[in-house]
N, C-alpha and C positions, 0 to 999 in steps of 0.2 A: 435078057433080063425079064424077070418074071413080074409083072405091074399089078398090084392091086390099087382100085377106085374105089373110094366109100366117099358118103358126103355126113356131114354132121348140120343136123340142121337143115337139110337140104337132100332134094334128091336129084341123082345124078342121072343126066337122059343118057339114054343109048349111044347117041351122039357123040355126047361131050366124052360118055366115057370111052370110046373110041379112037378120037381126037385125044386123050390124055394117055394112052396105052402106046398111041403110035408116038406120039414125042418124046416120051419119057424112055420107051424100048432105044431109038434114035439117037437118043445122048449116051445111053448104058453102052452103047458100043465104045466107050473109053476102055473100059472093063468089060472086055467081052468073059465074064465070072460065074455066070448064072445067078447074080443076088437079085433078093428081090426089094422092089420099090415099090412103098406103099404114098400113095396119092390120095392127100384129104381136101374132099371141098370144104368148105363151110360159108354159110350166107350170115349174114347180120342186119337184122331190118332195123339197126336203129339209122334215123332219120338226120341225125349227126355227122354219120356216116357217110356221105352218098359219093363219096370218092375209095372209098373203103370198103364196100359192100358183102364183097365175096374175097376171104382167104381160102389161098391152096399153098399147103402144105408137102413137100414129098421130102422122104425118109430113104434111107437106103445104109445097108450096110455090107461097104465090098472091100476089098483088100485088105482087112484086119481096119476099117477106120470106119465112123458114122457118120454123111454127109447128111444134112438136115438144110432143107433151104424152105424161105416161106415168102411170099409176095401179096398184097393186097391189089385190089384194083376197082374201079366200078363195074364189071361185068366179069362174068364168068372164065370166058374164053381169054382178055387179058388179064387179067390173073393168071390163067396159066400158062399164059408166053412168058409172063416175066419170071413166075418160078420155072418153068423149063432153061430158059436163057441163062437164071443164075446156078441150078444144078449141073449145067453140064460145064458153066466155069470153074463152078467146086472140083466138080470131078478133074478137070485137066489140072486143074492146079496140085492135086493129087496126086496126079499122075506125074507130075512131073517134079515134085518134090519127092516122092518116094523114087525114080530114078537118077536124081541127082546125092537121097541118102545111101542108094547101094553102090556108089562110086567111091565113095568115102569109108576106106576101112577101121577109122579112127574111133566111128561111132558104133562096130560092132562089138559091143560086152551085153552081157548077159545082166540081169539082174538079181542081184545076189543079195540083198538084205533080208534079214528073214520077216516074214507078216506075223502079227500078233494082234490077236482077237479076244483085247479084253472089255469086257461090255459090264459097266456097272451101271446098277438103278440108281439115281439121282431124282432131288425132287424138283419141280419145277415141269418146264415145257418138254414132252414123253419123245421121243424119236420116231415116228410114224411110218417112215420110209428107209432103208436101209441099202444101199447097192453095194456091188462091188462087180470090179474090173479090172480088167489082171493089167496091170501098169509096168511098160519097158520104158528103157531111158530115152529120152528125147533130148532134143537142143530145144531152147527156150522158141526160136522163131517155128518149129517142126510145132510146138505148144500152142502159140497163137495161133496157127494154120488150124488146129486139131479145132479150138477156142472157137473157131470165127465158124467153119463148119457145122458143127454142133450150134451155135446160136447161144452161147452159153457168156453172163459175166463173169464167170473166173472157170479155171481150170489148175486140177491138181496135177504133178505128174513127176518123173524122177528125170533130175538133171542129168542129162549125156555127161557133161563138163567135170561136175562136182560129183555124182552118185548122191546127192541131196534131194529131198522132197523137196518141191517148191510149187507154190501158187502164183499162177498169172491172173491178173485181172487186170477187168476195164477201168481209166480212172476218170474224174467226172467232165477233165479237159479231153475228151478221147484220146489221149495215149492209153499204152500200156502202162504195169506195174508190174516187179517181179518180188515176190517175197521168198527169202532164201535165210536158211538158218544160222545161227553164227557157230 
């Protein structure tokens, strides 16, 4: 696994970045892939803070999925124990959900609905940002797995089940929600 270091806000010593190279390579061996993990420090001097000081951030995108984990701490180095610790649970958890969906031949279809890219100007707040990403069926819990990875509160995606778009999201008792078309 290929590791990039940068810090925001912050520079990263020789050391640390060394120290962040060798534990992040040590978990990628889940995924022995070649993908690469990008590893972000950042410092925050506010004063409010001081159990929170420094966020590390690592990203990575391997087996068709994007594990994204982030950890705060009062120092450098725990902070990135505890984002190491929780990357490489992403990653097994991956790993092991994605060899229990290839056991399952019920959930291999293809996805068939056609995309339509109709984009009209409307007045009001302008669209700034735009993505796109190629969307295969998933079961709703394969969703919340995707969900919880990424760090994201809601997630789009095409139901295995129904062949339905649906949105998962967080609700404010922390369960989920599943929003499904009628």
């Amino acid at each position: 696994m290929d590791v990039r270091v940068h810090g925001k806000s912050f520079q990263v010593s020789t050391e640390l970045r060394q120290m962040a190279d060798d534990k992040v390579q040590r978990s990628g061996r889940i995924f022995d892939d070649g993908a690469v993990a990008d590893v972000e420090f950042e410092h925050r001097p506010n004063p409010r803070l001081t159990d929170e000081r420094y966020r590390v951030e690592i990203t990575t995108h391997t087996a068709g999925h994007t594990v994204r984990v982030e950890a705060v701490a009062a120092d450098e180095r725990s902070a990135l124990d505890l984002a190491v610790d929780k990357f490489e649970r992403q990653l097994r958890r991956l790993k092991e959900r994605l060899v229990q969906r290839s056991r399952r031949p019920q959930n291999k279809r293809l996805n068939d609905l056609p995309v339509s890219s109709d984009e009209e100007e409307t007045q009001g707040p302008r669209i700034v940002r735009n993505k796109r990403f190629a969307m295969r069926p998933m079961m709703p819990e394969e969703a919340a797995l995707q969900m919880e990875m990424l760090g994201h509160d809601f997630f789009f995606f095409m139901n295995a089940e129904s062949g339905d778009c649906c949105v998962l999201y967080h609700r404010r008792d922390g369960q989920l929600g599943l929003i499904e078309p009628e």
